[in-house]
C-alpha positions as a Markdown table, in Angstrom:
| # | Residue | x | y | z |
|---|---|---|---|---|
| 1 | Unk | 109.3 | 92.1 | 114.1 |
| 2 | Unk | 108.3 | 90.2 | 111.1 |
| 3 | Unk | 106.3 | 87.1 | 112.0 |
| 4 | Unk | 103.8 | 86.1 | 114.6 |
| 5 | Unk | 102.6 | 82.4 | 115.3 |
| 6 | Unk | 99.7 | 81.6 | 117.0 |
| 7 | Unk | 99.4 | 78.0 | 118.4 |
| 8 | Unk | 95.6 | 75.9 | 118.8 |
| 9 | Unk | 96.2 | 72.6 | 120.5 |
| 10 | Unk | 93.2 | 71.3 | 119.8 |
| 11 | Unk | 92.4 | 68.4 | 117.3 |
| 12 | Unk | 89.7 | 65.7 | 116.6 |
| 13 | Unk | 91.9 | 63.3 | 116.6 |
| 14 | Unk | 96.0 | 62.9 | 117.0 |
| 15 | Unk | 97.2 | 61.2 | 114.3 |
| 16 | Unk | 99.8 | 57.8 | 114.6 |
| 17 | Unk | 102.3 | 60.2 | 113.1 |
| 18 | Unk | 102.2 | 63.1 | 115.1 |
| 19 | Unk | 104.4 | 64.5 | 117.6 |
| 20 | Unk | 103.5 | 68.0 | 118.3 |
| 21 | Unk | 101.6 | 69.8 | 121.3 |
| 22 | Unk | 97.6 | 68.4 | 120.7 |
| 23 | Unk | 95.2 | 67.4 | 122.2 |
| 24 | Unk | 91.8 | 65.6 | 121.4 |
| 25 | Unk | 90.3 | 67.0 | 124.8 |
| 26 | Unk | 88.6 | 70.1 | 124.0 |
| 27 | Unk | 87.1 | 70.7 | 127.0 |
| 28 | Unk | 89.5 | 74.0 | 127.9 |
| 29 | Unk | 88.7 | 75.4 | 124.1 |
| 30 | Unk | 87.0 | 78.5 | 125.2 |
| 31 | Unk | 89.2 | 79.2 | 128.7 |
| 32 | Unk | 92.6 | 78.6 | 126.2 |
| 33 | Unk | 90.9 | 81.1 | 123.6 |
| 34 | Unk | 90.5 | 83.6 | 126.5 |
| 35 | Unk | 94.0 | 83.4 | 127.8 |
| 36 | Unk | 95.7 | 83.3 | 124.4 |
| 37 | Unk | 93.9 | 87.0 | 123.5 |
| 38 | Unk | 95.2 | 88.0 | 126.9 |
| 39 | Unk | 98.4 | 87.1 | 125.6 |
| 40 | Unk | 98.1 | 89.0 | 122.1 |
| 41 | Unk | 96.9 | 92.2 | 123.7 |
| 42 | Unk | 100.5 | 92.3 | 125.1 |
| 43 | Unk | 102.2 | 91.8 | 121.4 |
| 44 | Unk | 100.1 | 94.9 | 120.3 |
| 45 | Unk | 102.7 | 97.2 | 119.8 |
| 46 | Unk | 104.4 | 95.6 | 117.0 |
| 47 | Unk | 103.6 | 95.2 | 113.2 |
| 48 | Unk | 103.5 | 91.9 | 111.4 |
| 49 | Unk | 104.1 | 91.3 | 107.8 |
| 50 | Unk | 103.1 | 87.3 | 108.4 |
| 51 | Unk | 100.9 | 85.8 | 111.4 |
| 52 | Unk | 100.5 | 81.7 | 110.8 |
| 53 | Unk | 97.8 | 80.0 | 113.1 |
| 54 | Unk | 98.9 | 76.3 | 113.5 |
| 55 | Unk | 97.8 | 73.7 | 115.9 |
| 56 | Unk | 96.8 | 70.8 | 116.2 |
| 57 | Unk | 93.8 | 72.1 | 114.0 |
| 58 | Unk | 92.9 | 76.1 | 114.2 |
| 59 | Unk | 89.8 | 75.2 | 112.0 |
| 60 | Unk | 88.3 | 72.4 | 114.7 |
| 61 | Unk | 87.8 | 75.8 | 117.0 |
| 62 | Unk | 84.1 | 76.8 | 117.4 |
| 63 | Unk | 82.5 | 79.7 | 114.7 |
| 64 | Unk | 82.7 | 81.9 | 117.9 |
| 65 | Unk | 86.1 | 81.4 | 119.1 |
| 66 | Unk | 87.1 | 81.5 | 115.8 |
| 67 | Unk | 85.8 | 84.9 | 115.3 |
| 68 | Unk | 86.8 | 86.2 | 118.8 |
| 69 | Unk | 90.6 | 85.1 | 117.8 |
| 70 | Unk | 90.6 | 86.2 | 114.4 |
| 71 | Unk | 88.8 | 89.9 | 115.5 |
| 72 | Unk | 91.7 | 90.1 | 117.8 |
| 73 | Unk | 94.6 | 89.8 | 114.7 |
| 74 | Unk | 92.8 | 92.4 | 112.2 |
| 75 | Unk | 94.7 | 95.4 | 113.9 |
| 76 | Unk | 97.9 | 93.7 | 112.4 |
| 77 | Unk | 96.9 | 93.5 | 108.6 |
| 78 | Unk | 99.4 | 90.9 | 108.0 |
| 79 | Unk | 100.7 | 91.3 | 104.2 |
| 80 | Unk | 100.6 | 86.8 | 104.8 |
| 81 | Unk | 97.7 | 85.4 | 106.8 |
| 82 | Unk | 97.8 | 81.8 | 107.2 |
| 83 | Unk | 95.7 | 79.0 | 108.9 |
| 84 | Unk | 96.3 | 75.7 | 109.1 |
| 85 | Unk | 93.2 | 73.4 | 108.5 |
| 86 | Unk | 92.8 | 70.2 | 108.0 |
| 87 | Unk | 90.0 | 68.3 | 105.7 |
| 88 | Unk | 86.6 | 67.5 | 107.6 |
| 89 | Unk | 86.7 | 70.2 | 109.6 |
| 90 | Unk | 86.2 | 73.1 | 106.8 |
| 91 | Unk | 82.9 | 74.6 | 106.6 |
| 92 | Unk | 81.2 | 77.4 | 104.5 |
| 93 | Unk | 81.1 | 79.5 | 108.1 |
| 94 | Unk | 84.1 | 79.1 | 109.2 |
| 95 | Unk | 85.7 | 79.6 | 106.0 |
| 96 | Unk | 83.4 | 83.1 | 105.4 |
| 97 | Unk | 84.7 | 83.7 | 109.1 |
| 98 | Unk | 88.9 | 83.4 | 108.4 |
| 99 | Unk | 87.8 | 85.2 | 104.9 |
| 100 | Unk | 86.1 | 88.4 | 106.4 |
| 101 | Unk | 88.9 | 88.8 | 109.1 |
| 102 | Unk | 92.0 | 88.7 | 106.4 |
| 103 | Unk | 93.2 | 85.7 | 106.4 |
| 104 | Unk | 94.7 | 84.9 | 103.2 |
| 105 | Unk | 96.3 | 82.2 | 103.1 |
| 106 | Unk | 95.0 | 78.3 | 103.4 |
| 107 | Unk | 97.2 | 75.3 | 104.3 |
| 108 | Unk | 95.5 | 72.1 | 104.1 |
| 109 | Unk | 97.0 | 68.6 | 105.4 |
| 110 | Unk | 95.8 | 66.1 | 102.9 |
| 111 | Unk | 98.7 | 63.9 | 102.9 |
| 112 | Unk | 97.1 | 61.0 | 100.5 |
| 113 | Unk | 94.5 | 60.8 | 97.9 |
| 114 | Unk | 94.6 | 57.1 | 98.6 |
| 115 | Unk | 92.0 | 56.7 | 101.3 |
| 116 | Unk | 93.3 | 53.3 | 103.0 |
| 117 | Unk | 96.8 | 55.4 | 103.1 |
| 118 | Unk | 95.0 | 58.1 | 105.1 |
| 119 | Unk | 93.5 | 55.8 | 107.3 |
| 120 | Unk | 96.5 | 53.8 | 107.9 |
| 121 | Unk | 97.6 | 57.0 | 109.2 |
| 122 | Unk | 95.5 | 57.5 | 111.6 |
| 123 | Unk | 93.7 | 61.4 | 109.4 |
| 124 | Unk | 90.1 | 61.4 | 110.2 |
| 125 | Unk | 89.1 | 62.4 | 107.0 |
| 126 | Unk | 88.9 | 60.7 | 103.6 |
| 127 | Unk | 89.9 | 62.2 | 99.7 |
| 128 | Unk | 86.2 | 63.4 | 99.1 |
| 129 | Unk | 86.4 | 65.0 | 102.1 |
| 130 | Unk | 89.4 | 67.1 | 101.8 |
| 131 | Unk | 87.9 | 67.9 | 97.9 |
| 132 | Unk | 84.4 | 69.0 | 99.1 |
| 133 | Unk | 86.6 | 71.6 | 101.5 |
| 134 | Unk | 89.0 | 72.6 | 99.0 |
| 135 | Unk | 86.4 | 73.0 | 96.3 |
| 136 | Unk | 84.4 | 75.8 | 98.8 |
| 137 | Unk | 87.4 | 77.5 | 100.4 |
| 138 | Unk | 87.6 | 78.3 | 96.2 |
| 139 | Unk | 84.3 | 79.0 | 96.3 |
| 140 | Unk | 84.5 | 81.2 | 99.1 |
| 141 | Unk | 87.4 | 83.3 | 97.0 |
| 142 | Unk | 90.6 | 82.1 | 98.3 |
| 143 | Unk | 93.3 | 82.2 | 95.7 |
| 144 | Unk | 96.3 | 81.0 | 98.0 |
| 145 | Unk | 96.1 | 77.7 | 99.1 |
| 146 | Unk | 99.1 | 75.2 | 100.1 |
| 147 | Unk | 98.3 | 71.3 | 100.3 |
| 148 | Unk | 100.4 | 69.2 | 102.7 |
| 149 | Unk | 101.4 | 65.7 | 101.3 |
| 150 | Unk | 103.5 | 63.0 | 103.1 |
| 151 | Unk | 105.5 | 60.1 | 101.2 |
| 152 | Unk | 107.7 | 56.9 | 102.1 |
| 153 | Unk | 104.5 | 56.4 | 104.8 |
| 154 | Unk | 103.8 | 52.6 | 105.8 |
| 155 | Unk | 101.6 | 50.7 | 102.9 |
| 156 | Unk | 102.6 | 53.6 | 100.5 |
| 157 | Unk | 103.5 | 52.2 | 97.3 |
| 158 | Unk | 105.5 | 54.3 | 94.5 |
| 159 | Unk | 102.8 | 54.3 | 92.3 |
| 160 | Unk | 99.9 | 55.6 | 94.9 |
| 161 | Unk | 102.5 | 58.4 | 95.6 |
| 162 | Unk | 102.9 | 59.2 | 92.0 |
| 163 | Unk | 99.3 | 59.1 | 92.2 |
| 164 | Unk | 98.7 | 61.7 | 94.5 |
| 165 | Unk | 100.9 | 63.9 | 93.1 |
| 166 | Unk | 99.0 | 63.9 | 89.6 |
| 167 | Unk | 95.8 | 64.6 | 91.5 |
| 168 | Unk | 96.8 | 67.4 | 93.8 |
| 169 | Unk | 98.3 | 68.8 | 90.8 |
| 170 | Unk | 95.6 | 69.2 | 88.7 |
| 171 | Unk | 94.2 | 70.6 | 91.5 |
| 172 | Unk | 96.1 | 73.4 | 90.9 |
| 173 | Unk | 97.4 | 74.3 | 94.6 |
| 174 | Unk | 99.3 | 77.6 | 94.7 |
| 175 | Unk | 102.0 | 75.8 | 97.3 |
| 176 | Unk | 102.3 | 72.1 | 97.8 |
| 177 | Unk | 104.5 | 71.1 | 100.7 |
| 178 | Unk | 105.8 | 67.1 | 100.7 |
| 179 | Unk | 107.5 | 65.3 | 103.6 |
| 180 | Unk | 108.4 | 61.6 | 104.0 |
| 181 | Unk | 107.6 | 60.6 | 107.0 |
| 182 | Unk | 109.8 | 60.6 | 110.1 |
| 183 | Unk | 108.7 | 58.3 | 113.1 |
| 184 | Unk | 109.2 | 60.6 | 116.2 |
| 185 | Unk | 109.5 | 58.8 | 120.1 |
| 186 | Unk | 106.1 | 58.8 | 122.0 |
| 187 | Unk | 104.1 | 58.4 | 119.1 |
| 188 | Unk | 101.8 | 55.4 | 118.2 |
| 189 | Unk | 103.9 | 54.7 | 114.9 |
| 190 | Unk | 107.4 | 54.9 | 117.2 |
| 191 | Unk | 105.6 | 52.4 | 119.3 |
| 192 | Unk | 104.6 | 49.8 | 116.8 |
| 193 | Unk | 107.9 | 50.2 | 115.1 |
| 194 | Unk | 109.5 | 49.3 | 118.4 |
| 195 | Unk | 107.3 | 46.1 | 118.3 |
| 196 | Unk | 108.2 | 45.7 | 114.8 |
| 197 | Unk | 104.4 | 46.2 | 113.5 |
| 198 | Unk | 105.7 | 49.1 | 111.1 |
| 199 | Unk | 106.3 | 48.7 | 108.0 |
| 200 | Unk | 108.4 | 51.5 | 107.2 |
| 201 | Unk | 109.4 | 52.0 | 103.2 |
| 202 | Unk | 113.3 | 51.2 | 101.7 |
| 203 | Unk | 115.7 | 54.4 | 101.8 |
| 204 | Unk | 116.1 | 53.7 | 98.3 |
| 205 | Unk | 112.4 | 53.6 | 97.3 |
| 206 | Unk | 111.8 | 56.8 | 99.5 |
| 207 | Unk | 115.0 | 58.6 | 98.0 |
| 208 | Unk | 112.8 | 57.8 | 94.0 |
| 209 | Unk | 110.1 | 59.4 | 95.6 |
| 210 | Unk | 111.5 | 62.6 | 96.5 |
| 211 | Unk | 113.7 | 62.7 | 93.5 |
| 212 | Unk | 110.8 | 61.5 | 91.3 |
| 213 | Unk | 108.5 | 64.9 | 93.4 |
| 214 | Unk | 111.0 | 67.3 | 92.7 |
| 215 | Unk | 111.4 | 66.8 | 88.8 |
| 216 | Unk | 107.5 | 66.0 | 88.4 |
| 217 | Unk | 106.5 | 69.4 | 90.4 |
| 218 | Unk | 109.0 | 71.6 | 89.0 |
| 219 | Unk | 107.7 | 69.8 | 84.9 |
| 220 | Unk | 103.9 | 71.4 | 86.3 |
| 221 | Unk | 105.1 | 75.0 | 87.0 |
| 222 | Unk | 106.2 | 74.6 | 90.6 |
| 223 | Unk | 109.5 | 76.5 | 91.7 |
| 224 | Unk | 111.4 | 74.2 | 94.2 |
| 225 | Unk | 112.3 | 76.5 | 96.9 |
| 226 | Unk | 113.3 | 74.9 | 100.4 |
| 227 | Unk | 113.8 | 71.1 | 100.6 |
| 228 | Unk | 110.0 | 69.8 | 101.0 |
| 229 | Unk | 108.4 | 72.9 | 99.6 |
| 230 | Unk | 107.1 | 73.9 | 96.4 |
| 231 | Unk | 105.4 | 77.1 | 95.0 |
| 232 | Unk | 104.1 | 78.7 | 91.9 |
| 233 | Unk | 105.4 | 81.8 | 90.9 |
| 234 | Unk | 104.8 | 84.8 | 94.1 |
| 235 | Unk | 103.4 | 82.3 | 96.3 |
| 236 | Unk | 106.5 | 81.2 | 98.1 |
| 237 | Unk | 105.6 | 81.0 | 102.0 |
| 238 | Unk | 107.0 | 84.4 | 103.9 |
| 239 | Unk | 106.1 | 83.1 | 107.3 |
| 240 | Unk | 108.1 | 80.0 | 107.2 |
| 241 | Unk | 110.9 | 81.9 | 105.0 |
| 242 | Unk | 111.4 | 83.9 | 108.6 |
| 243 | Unk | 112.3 | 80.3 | 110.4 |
| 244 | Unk | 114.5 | 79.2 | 107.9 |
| 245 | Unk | 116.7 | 82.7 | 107.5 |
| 246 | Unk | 116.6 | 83.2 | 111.4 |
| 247 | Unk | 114.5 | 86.4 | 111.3 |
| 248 | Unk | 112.7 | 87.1 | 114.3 |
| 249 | Unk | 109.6 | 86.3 | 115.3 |
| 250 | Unk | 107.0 | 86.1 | 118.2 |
| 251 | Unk | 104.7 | 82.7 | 119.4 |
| 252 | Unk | 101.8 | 82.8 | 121.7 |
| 253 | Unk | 99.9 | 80.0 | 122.7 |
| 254 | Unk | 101.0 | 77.1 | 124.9 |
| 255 | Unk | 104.5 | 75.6 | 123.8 |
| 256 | Unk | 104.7 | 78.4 | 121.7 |
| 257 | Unk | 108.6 | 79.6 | 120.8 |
| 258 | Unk | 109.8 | 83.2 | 120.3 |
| 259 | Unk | 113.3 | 84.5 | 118.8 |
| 260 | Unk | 114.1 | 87.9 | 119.9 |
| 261 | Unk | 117.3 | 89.6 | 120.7 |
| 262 | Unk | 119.5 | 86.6 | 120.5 |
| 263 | Unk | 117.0 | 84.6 | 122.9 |
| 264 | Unk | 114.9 | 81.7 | 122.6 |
| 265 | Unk | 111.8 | 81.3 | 124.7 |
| 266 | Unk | 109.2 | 78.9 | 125.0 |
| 267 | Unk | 106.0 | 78.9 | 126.4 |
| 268 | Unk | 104.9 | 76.5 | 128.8 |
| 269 | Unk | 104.2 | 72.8 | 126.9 |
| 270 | Unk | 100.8 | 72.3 | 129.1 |
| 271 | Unk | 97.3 | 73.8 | 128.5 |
| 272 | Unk | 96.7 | 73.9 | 131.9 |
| 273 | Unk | 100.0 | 75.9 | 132.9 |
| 274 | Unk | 99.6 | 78.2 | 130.5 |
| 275 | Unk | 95.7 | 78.7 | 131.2 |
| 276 | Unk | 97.1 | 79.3 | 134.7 |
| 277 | Unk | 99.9 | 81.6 | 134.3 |
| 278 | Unk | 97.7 | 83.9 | 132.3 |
| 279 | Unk | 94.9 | 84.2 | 134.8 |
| 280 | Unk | 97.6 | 84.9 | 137.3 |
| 281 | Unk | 98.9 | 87.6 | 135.0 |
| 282 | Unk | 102.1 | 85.9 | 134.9 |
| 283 | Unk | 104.6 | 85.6 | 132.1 |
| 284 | Unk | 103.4 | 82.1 | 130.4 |
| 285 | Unk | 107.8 | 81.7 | 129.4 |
| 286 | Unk | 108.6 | 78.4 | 131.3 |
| 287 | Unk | 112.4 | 78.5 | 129.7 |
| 288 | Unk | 114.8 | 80.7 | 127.9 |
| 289 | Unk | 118.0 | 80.3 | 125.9 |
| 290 | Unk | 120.5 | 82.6 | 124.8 |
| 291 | Unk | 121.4 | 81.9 | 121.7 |
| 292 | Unk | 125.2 | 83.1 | 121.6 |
| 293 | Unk | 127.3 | 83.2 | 118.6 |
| 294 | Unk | 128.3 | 80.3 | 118.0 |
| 295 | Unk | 125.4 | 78.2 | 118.0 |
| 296 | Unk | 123.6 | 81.6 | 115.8 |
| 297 | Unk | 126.2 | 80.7 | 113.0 |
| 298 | Unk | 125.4 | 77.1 | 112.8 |
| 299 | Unk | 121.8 | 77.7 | 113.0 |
| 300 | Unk | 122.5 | 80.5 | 110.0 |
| 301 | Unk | 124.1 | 77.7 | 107.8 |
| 302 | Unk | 122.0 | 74.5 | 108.2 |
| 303 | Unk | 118.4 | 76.7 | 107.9 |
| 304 | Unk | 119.8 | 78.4 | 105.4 |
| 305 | Unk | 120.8 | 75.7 | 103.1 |
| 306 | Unk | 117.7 | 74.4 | 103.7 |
| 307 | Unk | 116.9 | 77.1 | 100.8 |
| 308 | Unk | 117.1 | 76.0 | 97.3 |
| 309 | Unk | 119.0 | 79.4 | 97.0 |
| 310 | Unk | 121.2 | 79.0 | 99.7 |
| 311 | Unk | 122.6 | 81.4 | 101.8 |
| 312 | Unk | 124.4 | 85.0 | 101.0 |
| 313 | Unk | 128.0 | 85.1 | 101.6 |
| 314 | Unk | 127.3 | 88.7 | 102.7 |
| 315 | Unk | 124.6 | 88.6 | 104.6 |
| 316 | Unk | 127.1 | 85.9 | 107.0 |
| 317 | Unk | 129.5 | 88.8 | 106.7 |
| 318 | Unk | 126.9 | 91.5 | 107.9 |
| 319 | Unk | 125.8 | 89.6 | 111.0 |
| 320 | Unk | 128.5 | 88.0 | 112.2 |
| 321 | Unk | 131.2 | 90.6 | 111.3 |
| 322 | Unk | 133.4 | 88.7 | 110.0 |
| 323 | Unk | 133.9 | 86.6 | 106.6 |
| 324 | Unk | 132.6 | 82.9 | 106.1 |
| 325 | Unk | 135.3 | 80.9 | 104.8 |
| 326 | Unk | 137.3 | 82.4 | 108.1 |
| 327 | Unk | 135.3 | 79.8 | 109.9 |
| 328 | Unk | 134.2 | 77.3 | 107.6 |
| 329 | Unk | 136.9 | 77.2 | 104.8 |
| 330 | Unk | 137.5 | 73.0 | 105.3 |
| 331 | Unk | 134.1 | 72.3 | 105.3 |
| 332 | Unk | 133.0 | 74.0 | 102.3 |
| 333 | Unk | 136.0 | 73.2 | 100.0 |
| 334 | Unk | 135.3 | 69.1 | 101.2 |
| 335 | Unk | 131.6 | 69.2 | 100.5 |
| 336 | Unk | 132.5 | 71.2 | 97.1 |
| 337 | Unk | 135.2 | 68.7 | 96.1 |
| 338 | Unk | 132.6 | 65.9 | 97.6 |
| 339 | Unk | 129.8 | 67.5 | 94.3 |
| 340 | Unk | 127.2 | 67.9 | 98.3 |
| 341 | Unk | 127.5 | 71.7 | 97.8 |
| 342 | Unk | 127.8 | 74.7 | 94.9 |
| 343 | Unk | 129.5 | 77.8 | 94.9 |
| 344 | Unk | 127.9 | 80.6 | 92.7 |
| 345 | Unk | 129.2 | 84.2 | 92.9 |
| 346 | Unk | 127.3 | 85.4 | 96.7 |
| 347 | Unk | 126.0 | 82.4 | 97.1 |
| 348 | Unk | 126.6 | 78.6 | 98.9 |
| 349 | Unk | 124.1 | 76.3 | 98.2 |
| 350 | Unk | 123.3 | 72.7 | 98.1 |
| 351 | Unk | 123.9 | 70.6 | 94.9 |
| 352 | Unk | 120.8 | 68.2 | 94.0 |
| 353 | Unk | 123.3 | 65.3 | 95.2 |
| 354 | Unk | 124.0 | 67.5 | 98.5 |
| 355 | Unk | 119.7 | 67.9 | 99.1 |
| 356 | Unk | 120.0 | 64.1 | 98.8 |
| 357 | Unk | 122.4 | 63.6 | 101.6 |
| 358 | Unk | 121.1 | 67.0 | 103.2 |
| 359 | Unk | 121.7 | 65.9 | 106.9 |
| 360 | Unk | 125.4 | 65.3 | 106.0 |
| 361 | Unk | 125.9 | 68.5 | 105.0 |
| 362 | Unk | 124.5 | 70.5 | 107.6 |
| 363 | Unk | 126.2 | 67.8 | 110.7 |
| 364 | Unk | 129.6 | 69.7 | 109.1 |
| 365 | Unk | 128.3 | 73.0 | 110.2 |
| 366 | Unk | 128.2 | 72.0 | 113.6 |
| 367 | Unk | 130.5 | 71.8 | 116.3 |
C-alpha cells in the first residue's frame, strides 16, 4: 500500500467555488479528531511511502488536535508528507507542530495575487496574508512547498493572471499547481450562473491562459508533468502520482475513498454518520464498487494520459494480460492521425494539441 489520505472537513469559510465535503461548523472538531485516530489505529499494519491531509483546511484544526493527529501518523515515516493549508490560517505553532511530526511537504491555496480576485471568490484571506505564511513556513525550514492557483475565474483578466504567475514565480515554489475554474452544481457560483450573475471567462481567452502557463512555467525551470501541475526538478507530487497511475491507496475521514483489491469504497459523506459509526465500532464504509475490468482499463487510460509522459504500453500489457492496441487499436490510430495523441517507442501520450482538447481524447477510452 503506497498512499494514505486523511480527510479534515473543517473550514473558516466555504468558498463560492467549492464543491467538496466542508464545513464551516466546527463544533464536532475534537469528537471528528477522536473518531478519525480510531480509524487510523485500524490502518496500522501497513507502510506508507505518501500520507496527504486535505480538507476543507487541515491547518484551521486546533494546536492540540493538530498534534494528537499528527503524533498518531509518525509510526508511518512517510518518504511524502503533505498538508493542505490555506493562507490565514498558518501560524509559527502550527507550522513548528506539522514540522516536528514529519511532515514535509506544504500545499498552499493561494489562487490570486490580485486581492479583489480572491475576494470575488469568496478565499478569506488576502495576498499579504498568504506571503506573511509562506515567508515563515520558510522560516520554519520547509523546502517543499506547492502553491495552488486558479485561472479563467470571473473578473480575471489575462493580464492579472499573467500577473500572478510572475509573482508566485519569483516566489520560487517547488510545485505550482493551476486549474481554471470549473463551476460545480450546489455551489454558490453554479447558482448565480443559473441566474446569469456569473461572469464566466471566453473558452478562447481561458485556452491563452493555460497555453500562455505552460510555456511561461516551463521558460522558469518548471517541468510540466500532469495537465494542471508543475514541478521543479525531484519535486514532482508522489501522492497524487498514485491517483493518476491507479495505485492503491487508503482514505480515512468522512467521505473518504479507498482503492484496494479491485474495490472502491467510500466513507460515509456526513460528519455526524461517520462520528457515529465509529463510536459504534462499526465500519464507517457506507458504499462499495467493484471495479471490474473493464471500467479498470478505462480508468488506466484517461488518468494516465493525464501524465505529460503518458502511459506504458507494457505496464497495460502486465495488468491486464493482454496487449493495448487489441482493445483500442481505432481509437489510437484516429486520435494519431487527428495530431490529439503521440506514439513514442513504450509510450502513448497526449500531443500539446491533444492536452488542449484533453476531454476528447479520454471520452474515446470509454465505452
Amino acid at each position: 500500500m503506497k498512499s494514505l489520505y486523511i480527510h479534515i472537513p473543517f473550514c473558516a469559510r466555504k468558498c463560492l467555488y467549492c464543491d467538496f465535503n466542508s464545513y464551516e461548523n466546527r463544533e464536532l472538531e475534537d469528537e471528528y479528531i477522536k473518531a478519525l485516530l480510531e480509524e487510523i489505529s485500524t490502518v496500522s499494519e501497513y507502510k506508507f511511502k505518501t500520507i496527504f491531509i486535505g480538507g476543507g483546511t487541515p491547518t484551521i484544526l486546533s494546536i492540540q488536535n493538530l498534534e494528537l493527529l499528527l503524533k498518531s501518523l509518525e509510526k508511518f515515516s512517510p518518504v511524502e508528507f503533505s498538508v493542505e493549508c490555506n493562507p490565514g490560517t498558518l501560524t509559527k505553532d502550527n507550522l513548528s507542530i506539522m514540522k516536528k511530526y514529519g511532515v514535509n511537504r506544504l500545499s498552499i491555496g493561494l489562487q490570486s495575487t490580485n486581492d479583489k480576485i480572491l475576494k470575488s471568490l469568496g478565499r478569506i484571506h488576502n495576498f499579504n496574508e498568504f506571503l506573511d505564511g509562506y515567508n515563515m513556513a520558510r522560516e520554519v525550514g520547509f523546502d517543499n512547498i506547492n502553491i495552488d492557483l486558479m485561472f479563467a475565474v470571473p473578473n480575471q483578466r489575462f493580464e492579472d493572471f499573467k500577473e500572478s504567475l510572475e509573482i508566485v514565480t519569483n516566489l520560487n515554489p517547488e510545485h505550482i499547481s493551476a486549474y481554471s475554474l470549473i463551476v460545480e452544481e450546489g455551489t454558490p457560483f453554479y447558482a448565480m450562473q443559473e441566474k446569469g450573475k456569473l461572469e464566466v471567462v471566453d473558452e478562447d481567452v481561458e485556452r491563452e491562459m493555460y497555453d500562455y502557463l505552460i510555456d511561461y512555467l516551463q521558460s522558469k525551470g518548471y517541468k510540466w508533468y500532469e495537465i494542471s501541475n508543475f514541478a521543479k526538478d525531484k519535486f514532482e507530487c508522489s501522492h497524487n502520482k498514485c491517483y493518476w497511475k491507479c495505485e492503491e491507496y487508503i482514505g480515512v475521514g468522512a467521505g473518504a475513498h479507498s482503492y484496494i483489491d479491485n474495490k472502491r469504497f467510500s466513507n460515509a459523506y456526513s460528519v455526524n454518520n461517520y462520528i457515529k459509526y465509529i463510536n459504534l465500532e462499526e465500519s464507517p464504509i457506507e458504499s462499495e464498487e467493484i471495479i471490474d475490468e473493464s471500467s479498470a482499463i478505462e480508468e488506466f487510460m484517461f488518468l494516465g494520459l493525464r501524465l505529460i509522459d503518458g502511459i506504458s504500453k507494457l505496464e497495460f500489457e502486465k495488468r491486464f494480460k493482454k496487449p493495448i492496441y487489441s482493445i483500442y487499436s481505432d481509437q489510437i490510430n484516429s486520435l494519431k492521425d487527428k495530431g490529439l495523441i503521440i506514439e513514442d517507442g513504450d509510450k502513448i501520450m497526449l500531443s500539446r494539441k491533444g492536452v488542449n482538447l484533453s476531454n476528447s481524447v479520454f471520452v474515446e477510452f470509454i465505452n
